[in-house]
PABA-617961 format. One record per atom (N, C-alpha, C, O): x, y, z; residue in three letters. Coordinates in steps of 0.1 Angstrom, whole numbers, plus 5000, padded with zeros to 4 digits. Example, Ala and Ser with C-alpha at 12.3 -4.5 7.8 and 13.67 -1.06 7.14 Angstrom:
BEGIN
513249435078ALA512349555078ALA513249675078ALA514249675085ALA512849785071SER513749895071SER512950005079SER513450115080SER
END
This chain:
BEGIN
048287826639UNK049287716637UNK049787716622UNK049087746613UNK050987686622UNK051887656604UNK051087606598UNK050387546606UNK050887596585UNK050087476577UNK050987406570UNK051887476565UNK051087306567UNK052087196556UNK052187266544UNK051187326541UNK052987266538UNK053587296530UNK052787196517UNK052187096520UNK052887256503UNK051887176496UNK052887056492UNK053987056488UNK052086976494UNK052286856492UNK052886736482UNK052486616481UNK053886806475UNK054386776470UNK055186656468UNK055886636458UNK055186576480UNK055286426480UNK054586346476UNK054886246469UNK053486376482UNK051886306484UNK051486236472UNK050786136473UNK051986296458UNK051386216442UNK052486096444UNK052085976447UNK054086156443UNK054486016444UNK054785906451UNK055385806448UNK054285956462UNK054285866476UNK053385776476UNK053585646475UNK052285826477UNK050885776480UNK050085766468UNK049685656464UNK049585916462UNK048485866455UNK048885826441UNK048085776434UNK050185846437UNK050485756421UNK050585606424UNK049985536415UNK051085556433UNK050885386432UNK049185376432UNK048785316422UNK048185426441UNK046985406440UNK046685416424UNK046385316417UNK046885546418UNK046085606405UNK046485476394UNK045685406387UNK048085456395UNK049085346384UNK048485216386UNK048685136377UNK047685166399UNK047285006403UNK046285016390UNK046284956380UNK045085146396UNK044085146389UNK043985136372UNK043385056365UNK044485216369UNK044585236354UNK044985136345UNK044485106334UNK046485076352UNK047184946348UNK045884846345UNK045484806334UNK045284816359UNK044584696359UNK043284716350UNK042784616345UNK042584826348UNK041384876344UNK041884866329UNK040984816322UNK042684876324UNK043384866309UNK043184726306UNK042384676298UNK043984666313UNK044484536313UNK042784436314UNK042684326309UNK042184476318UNK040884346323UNK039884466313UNK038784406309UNK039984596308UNK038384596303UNK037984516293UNK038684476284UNK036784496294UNK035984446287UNK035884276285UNK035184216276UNK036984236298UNK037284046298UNK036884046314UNK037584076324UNK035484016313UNK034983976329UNK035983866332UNK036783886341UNK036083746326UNK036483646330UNK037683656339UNK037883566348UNK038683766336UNK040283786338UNK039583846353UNK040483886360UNK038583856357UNK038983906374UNK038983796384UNK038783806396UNK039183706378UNK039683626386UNK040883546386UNK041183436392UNK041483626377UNK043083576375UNK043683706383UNK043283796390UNK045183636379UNK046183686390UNK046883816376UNK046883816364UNK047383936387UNK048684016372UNK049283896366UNK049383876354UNK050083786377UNK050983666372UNK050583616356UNK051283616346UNK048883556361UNK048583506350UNK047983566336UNK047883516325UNK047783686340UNK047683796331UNK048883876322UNK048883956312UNK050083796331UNK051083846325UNK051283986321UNK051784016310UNK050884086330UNK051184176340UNK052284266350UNK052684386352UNK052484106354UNK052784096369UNK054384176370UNK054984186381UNK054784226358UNK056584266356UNK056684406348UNK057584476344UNK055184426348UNK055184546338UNK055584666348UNK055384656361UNK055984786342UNK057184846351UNK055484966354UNK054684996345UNK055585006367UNK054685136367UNK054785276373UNK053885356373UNK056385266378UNK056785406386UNK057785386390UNK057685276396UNK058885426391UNK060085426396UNK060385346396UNK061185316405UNK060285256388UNK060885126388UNK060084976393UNK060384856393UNK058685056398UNK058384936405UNK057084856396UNK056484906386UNK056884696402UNK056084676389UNK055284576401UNK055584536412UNK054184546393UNK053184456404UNK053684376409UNK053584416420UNK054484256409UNK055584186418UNK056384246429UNK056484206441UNK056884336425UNK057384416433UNK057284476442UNK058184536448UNK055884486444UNK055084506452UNK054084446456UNK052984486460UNK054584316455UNK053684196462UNK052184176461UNK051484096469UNK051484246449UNK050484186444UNK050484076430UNK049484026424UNK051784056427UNK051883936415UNK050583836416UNK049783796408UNK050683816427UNK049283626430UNK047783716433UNK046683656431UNK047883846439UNK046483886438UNK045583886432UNK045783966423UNK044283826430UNK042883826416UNK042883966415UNK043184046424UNK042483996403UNK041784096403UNK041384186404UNK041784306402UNK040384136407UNK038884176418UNK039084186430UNK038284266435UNK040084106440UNK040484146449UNK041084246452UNK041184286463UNK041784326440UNK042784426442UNK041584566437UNK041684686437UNK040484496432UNK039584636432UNK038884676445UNK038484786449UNK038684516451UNK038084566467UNK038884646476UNK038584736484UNK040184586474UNK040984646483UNK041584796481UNK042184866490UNK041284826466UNK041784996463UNK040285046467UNK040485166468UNK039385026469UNK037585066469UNK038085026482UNK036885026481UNK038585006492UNK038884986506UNK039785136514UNK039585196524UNK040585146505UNK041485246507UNK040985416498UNK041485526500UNK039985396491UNK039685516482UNK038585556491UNK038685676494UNK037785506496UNK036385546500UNK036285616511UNK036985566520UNK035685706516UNK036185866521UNK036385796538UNK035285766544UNK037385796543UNK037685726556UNK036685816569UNK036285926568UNK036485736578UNK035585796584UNK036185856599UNK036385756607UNK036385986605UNK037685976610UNK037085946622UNK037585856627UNK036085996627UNK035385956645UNK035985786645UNK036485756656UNK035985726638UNK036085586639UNK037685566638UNK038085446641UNK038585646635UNK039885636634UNK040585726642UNK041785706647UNK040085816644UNK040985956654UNK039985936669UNK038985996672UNK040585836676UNK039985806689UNK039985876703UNK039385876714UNK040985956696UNK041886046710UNK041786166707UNK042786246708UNK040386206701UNK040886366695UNK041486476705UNK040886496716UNK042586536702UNK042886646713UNK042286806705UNK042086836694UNK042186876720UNK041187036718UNK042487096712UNK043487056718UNK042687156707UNK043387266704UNK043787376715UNK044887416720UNK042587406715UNK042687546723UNK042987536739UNK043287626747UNK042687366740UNK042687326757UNK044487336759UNK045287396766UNK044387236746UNK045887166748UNK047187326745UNK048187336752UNK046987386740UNK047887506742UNK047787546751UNK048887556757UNK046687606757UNK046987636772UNK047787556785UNK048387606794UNK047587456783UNK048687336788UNK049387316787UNK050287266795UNK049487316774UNK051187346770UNK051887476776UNK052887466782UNK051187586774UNK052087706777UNK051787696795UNK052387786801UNK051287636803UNK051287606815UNK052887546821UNK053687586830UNK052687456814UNK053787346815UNK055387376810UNK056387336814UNK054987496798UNK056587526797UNK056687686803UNK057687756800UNK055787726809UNK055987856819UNK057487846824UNK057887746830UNK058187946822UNK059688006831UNK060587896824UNK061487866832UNK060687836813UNK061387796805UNK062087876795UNK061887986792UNK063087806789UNK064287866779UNK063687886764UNK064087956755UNK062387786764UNK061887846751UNK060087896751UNK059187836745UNK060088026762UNK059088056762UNK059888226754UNK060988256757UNK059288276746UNK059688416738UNK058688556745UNK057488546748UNK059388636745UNK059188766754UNK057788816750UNK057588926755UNK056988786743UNK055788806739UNK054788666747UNK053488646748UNK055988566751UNK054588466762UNK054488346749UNK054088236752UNK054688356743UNK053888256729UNK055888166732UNK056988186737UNK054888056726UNK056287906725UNK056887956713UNK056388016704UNK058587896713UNK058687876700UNK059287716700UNK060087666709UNK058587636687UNK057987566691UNK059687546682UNK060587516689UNK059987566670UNK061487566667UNK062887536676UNK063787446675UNK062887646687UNK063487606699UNK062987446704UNK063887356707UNK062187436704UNK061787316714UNK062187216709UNK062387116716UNK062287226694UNK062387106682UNK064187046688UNK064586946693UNK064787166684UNK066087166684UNK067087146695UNK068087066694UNK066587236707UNK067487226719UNK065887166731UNK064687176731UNK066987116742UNK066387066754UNK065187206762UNK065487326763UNK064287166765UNK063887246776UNK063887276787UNK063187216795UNK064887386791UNK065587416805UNK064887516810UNK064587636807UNK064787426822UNK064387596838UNK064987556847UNK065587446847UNK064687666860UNK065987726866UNK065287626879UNK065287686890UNK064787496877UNK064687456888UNK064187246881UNK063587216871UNK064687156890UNK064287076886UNK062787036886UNK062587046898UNK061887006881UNK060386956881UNK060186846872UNK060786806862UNK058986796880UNK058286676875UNK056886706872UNK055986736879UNK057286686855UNK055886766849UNK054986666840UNK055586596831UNK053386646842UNK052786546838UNK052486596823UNK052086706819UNK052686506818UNK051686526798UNK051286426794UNK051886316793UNK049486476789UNK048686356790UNK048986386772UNK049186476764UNK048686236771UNK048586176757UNK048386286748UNK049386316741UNK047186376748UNK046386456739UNK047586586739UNK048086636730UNK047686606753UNK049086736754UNK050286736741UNK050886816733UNK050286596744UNK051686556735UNK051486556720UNK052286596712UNK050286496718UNK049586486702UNK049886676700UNK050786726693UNK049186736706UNK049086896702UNK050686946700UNK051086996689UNK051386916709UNK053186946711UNK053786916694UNK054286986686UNK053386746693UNK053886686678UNK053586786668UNK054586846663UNK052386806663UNK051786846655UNK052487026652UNK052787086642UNK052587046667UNK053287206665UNK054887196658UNK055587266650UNK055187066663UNK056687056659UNK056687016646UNK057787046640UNK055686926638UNK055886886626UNK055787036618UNK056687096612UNK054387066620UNK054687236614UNK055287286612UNK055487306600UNK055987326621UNK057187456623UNK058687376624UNK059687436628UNK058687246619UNK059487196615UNK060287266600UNK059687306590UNK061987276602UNK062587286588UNK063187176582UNK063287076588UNK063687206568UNK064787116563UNK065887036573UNK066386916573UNK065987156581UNK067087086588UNK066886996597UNK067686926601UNK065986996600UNK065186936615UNK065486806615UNK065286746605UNK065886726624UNK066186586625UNK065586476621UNK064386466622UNK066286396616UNK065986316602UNK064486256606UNK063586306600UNK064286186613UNK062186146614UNK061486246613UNK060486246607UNK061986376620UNK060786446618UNK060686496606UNK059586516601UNK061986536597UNK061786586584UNK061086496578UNK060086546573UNK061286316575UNK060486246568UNK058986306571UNK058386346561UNK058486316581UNK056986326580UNK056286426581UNK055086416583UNK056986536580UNK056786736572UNK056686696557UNK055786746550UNK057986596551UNK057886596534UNK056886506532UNK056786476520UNK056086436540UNK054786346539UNK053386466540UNK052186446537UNK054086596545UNK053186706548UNK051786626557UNK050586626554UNK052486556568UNK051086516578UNK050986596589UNK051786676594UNK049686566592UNK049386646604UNK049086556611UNK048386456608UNK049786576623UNK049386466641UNK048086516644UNK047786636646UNK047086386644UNK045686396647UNK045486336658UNK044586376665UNK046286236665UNK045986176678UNK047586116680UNK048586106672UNK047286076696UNK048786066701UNK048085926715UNK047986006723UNK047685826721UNK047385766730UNK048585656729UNK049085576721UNK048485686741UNK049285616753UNK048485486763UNK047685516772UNK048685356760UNK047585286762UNK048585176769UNK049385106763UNK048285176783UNK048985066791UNK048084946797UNK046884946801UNK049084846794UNK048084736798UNK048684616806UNK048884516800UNK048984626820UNK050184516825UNK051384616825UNK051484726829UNK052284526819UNK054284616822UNK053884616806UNK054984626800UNK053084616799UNK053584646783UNK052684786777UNK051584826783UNK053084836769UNK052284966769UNK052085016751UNK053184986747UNK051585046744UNK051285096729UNK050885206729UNK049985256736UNK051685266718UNK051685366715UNK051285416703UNK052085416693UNK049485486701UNK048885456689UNK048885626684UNK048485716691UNK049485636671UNK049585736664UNK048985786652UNK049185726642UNK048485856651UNK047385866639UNK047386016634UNK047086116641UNK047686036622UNK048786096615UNK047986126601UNK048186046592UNK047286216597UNK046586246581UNK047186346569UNK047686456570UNK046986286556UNK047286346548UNK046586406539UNK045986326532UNK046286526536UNK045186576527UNK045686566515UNK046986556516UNK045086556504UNK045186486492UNK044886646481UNK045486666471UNK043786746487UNK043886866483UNK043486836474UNK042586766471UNK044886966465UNK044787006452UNK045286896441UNK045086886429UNK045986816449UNK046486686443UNK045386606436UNK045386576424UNK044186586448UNK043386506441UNK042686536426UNK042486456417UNK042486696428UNK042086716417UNK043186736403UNK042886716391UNK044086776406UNK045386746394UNK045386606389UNK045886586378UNK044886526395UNK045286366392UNK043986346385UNK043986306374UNK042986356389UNK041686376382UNK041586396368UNK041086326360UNK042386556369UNK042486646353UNK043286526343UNK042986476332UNK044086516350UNK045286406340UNK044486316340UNK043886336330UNK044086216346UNK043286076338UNK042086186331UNK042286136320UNK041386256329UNK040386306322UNK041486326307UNK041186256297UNK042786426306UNK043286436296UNK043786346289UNK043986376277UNK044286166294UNK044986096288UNK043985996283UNK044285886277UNK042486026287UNK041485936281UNK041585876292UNK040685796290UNK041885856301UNK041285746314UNK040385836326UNK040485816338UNK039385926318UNK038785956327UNK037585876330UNK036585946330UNK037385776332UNK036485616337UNK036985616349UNK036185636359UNK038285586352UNK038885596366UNK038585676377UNK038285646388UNK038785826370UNK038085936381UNK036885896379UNK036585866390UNK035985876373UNK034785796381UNK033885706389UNK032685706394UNK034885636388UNK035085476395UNK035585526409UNK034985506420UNK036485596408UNK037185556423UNK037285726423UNK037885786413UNK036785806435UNK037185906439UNK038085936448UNK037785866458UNK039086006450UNK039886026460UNK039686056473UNK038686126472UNK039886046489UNK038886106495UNK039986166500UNK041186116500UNK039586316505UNK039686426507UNK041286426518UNK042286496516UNK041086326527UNK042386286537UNK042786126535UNK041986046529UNK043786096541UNK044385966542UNK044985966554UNK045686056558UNK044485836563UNK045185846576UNK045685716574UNK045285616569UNK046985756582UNK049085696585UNK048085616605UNK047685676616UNK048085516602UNK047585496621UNK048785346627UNK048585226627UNK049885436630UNK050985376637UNK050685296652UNK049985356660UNK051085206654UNK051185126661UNK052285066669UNK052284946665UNK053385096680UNK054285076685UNK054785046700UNK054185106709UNK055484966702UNK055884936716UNK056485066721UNK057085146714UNK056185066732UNK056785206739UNK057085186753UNK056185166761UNK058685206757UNK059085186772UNK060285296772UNK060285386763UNK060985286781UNK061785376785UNK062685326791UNK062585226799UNK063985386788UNK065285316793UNK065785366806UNK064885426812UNK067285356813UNK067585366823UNK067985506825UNK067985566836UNK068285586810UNK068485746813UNK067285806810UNK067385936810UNK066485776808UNK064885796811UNK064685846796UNK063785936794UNK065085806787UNK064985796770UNK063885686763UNK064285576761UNK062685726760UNK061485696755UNK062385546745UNK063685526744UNK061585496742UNK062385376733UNK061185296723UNK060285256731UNK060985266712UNK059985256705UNK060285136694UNK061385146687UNK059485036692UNK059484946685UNK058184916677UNK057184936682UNK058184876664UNK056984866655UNK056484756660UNK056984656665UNK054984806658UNK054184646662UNK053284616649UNK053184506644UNK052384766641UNK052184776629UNK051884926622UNK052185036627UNK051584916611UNK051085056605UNK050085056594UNK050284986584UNK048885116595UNK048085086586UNK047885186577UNK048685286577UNK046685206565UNK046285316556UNK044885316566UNK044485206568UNK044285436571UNK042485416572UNK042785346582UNK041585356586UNK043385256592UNK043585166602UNK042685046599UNK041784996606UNK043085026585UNK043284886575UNK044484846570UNK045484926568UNK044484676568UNK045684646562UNK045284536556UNK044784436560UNK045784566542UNK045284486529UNK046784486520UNK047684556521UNK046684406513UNK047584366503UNK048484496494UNK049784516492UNK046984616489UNK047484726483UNK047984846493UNK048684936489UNK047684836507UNK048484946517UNK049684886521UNK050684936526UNK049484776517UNK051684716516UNK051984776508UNK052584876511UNK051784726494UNK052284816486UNK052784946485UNK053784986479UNK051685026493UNK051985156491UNK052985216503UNK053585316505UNK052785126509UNK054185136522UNK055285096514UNK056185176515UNK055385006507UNK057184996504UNK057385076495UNK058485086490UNK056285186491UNK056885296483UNK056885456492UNK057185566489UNK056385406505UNK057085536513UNK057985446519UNK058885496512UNK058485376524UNK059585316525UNK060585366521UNK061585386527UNK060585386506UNK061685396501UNK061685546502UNK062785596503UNK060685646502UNK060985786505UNK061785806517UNK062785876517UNK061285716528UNK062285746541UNK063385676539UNK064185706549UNK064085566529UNK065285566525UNK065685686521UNK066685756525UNK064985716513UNK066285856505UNK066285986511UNK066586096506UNK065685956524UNK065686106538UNK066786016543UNK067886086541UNK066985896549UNK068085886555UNK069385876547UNK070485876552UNK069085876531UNK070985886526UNK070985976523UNK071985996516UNK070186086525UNK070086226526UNK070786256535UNK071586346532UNK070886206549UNK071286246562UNK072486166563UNK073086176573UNK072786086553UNK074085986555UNK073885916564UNK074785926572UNK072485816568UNK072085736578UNK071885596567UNK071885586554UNK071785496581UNK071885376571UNK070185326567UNK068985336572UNK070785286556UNK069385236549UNK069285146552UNK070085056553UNK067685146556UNK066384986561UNK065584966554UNK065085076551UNK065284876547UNK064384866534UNK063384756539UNK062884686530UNK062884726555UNK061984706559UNK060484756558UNK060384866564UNK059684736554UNK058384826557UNK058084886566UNK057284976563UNK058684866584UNK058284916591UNK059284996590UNK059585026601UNK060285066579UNK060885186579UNK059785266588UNK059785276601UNK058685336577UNK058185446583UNK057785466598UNK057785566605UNK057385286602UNK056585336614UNK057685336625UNK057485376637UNK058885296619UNK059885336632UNK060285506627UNK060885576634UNK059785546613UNK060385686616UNK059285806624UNK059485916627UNK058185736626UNK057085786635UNK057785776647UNK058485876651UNK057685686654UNK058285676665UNK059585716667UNK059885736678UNK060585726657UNK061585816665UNK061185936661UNK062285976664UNK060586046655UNK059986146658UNK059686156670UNK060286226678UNK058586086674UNK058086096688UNK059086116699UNK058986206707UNK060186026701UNK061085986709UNK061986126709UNK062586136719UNK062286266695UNK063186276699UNK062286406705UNK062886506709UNK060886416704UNK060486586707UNK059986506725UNK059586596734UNK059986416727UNK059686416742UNK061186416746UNK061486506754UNK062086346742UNK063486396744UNK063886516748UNK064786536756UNK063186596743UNK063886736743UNK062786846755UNK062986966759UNK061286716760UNK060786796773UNK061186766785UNK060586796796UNK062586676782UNK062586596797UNK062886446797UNK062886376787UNK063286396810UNK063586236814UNK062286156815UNK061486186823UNK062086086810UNK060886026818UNK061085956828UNK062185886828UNK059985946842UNK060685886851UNK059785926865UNK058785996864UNK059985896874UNK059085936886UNK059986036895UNK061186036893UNK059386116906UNK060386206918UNK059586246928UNK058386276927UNK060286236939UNK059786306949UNK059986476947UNK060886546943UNK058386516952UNK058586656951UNK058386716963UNK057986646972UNK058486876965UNK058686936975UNK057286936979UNK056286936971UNK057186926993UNK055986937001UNK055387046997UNK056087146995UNK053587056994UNK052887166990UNK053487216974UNK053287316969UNK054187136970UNK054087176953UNK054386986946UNK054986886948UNK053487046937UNK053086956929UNK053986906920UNK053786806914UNK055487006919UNK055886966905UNK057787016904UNK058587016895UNK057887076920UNK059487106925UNK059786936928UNK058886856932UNK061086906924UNK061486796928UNK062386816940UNK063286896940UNK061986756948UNK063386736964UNK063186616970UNK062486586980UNK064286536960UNK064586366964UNK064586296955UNK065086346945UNK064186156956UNK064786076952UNK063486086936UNK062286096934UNK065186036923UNK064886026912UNK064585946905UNK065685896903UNK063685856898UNK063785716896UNK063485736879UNK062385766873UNK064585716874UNK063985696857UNK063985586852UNK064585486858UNK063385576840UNK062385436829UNK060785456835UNK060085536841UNK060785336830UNK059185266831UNK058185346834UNK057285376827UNK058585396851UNK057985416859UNK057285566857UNK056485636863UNK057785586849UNK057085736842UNK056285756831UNK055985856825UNK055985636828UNK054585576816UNK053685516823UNK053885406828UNK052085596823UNK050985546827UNK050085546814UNK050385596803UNK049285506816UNK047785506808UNK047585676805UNK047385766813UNK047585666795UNK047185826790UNK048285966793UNK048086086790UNK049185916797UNK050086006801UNK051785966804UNK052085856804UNK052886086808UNK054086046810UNK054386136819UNK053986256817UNK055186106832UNK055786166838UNK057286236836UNK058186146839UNK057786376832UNK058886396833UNK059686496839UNK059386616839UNK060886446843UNK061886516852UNK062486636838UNK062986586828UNK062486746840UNK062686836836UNK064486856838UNK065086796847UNK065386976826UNK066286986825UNK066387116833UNK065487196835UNK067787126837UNK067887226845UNK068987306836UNK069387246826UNK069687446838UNK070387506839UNK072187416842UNK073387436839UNK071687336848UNK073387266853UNK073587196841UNK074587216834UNK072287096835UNK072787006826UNK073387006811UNK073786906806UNK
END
């Protein structure tokens, strides 16, 4: 499989608001126990500028103590535990085989048998017959992951946001409960070589106290949270419900969302799309990622199929809803005509 490209977002995305909270406030309070229980406000703090413009107000810890904001970076630093966050792990080696099952006698299978998974990104997947083909949750997690990879520059605007996040799709579940359904995404960032570059620098500027207070841990998990239905042309449809750091949410993982926020601003006036300066930017740019690589396997939707096959359609078509279950999606495949 591709590997991400290094990571070159990742300092000022993610781990410079973390490093800049720390250092700021560890400056600001050493050696005055008393001040951890004041606010940046009352510390007068709360405006001081720390990266791109942004300054603790600005990021909505102005009224936080402290000491609160050391629990909560010691919340987000501390080496996340993934069995307890990656719920839905998919096999690799299962899930490719099912995958290359499922896109057998397709327009982007390559004369050597292997996917290209570029094709898939870009154009629809067409065969020479209509079918109704099942993909369970874990299938689709493996599919994502191939497509963030082997994703380019060019690649349509969500998924490029979350290649220049250099994440890898670790889980994908599909969770129905009643007529309402969530769609839980969980999404990691390795921190690498980064961590230790950021290391070297607080060691060289004298703030090496920090790297030993707070160690980086190794990954960071993105664990999205979204409504998921499907419309009348059988087009997946996705709404934020939340998005966490570690699948926690605290005062300093806001923060550090309204500064990927603004990364996925300047992907979309990159693309000459309109700017949202919402927090759930990102987590709607997760979900339309998702929306547009199932887009491109098909309708979702239910069919009658041909007697003695599982997966020829002959009859009646019914698209939305009805092609989202628990763990899985049913879809009507593109043909040749369309």
């Amino acid at each position: 499989m591709a590997q991400p490209s290094h990571p070159g977002c990742l300092k000022g995305c993610i781990i410079t608001p973390i490093i800049t909270l720390v250092v700021i406030i560890l400056i600001a309070v050493i050696g005055v126990t008393v001040v951890l229980n004041m606010t940046p406000e009352k510390l007068g703090i709360a405006d001081m500028e720390l990266f791109d413009g942004e300054t603790l107000r600005s990021l909505g810890l102005a009224e936080v103590k402290i000491k609160e904001v050391f629990n909560l970076l010691k919340s987000i630093m501390d080496e996340p535990d993934e069995a307890t966050i990656v719920t839905n792990k998919f096999d690799e080696q299962a899930e490719q085989s099912t995958t290359n099952n499922a896109v057998s006698g397709s327009n982007i299978v390559k004369e050597d048998g292997s996917i290209d998974y570029v094709a898939m990104l870009e154009n629809k997947v067409v065969y020479t017959e209509e079918k109704l083909i099942t993909y369970n949750d874990t299938t689709l997690a493996y599919i994502f992951n191939q497509m963030i990879a082997d994703g380019s520059a060019d690649s349509e605007e969500a998924i490029k946001f979350i290649k220049e996040l250099n994440a890898v799709i670790n889980e994908v579940s599909i969770i129905k409960a009643g007529d309402a359904t969530t769609l839980r995404i969980v999404a990691s960032i390795s921190t690498g070589s980064i961590a230790e570059e950021v290391n070297a620098t607080l060691k060289e500027s004298g703030a090496g106290f920090v790297a030993n207070m707070f160690k980086l841990p190794e990954k960071i998990y993105l664990v999205s949270y979204l409504n998921l239905s499907a419309n009348e042309q059988g087009e997946l449809v996705t709404s934020s419900q939340s998005i966490k750091i570690n699948d926690t949410d605290n005062a300093v993982s806001e923060a550090i969302f309204k500064v990927l926020s603004k990364k996925a601003e300047e992907v979309a006036e990159d693309e000459g799309q309109e700017v949202n300066t919402d927090r759930n930017v990102v987590n709607a740019k997760i979900g339309e990622a998702f929306v547009a690589i199932v887009k491109n396997l098909g309708k979702v939707g239910t069919a009658q199929t041909v007697e003695g096959s599982d997966v020829v359609v002959n009859g009646t078509v019914a698209l939305g809803n009805g092609g989202i279950y628990n763990g899985y999606l049913t879809l009507i495949t593109y043909t040749v005509n369309e």
